[in-house]
MIGULO-807662 format. One line per 3 residues: their letters; for each residue x negated, y, z of C-alpha. Coordinates in steps of 0.5 Angstrom, whole numbers. Example, Ala and Ser with C-alpha at 12.3 -4.5 7.8 and 13.67 -1.06 7.14 Angstrom:
2
AS = -25/-9/16  -27/-2/14
This chain:
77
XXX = -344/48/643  -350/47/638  -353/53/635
XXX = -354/54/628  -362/53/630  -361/47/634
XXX = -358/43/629  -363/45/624  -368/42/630
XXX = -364/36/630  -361/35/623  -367/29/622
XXX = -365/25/628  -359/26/624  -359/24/618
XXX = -364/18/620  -358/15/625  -361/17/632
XXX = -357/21/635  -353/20/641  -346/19/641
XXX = -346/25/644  -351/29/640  -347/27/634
XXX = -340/29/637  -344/36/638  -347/36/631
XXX = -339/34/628  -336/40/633  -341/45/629
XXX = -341/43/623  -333/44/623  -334/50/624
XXX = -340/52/621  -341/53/613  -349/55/613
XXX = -351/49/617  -345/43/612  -349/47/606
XXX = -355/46/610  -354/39/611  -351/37/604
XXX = -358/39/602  -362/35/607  -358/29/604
XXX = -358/30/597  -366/31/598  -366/25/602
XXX = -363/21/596  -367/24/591  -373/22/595
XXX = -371/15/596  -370/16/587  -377/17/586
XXX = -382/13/583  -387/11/587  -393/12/582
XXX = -397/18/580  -396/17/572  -388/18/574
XXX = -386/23/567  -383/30/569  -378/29/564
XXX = -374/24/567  -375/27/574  -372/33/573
XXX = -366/30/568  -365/26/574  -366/31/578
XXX = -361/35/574  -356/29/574  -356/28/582
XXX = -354/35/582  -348/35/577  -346/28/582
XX = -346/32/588  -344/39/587
């Protein structure tokens, strides 16, 4: 079974799609039992997502940021 390390270590080949069909079994197996790394994991996408939101321009107003910021976070408690 997976460590709480080795799946942080493999949680961006996770999310980016590129593991094995074994890998994710064994990621899948840990998680079920693992509360931390599910959290961890819930994080990591939820970063992601914000990320992809994000402006592309250097003049993005902070205000509509952190309200968006804010909203992702109500949506994906």
């Amino acid at each position: 079974m997976l460590t709480c390390k080795e799946l942080v270590a493999r949680s961006s080949d996770l999310l980016d799609g590129e593991l094995s069909f074994r890998e994710r079994m064994a990621v899948r197996r840990h998680l079920m039992l693992c509360r931390n790394c599910r959290r961890f994991i819930k994080q990591m996408k939820l970063t992601q997502a914000v990320i992809r939101h994000m402006p592309e321009s250097q003049g993005s107003d902070l205000d509509d940021l952190a309200a968006f910021l804010a909203q992702q976070r109500r949506d994906n408690p």
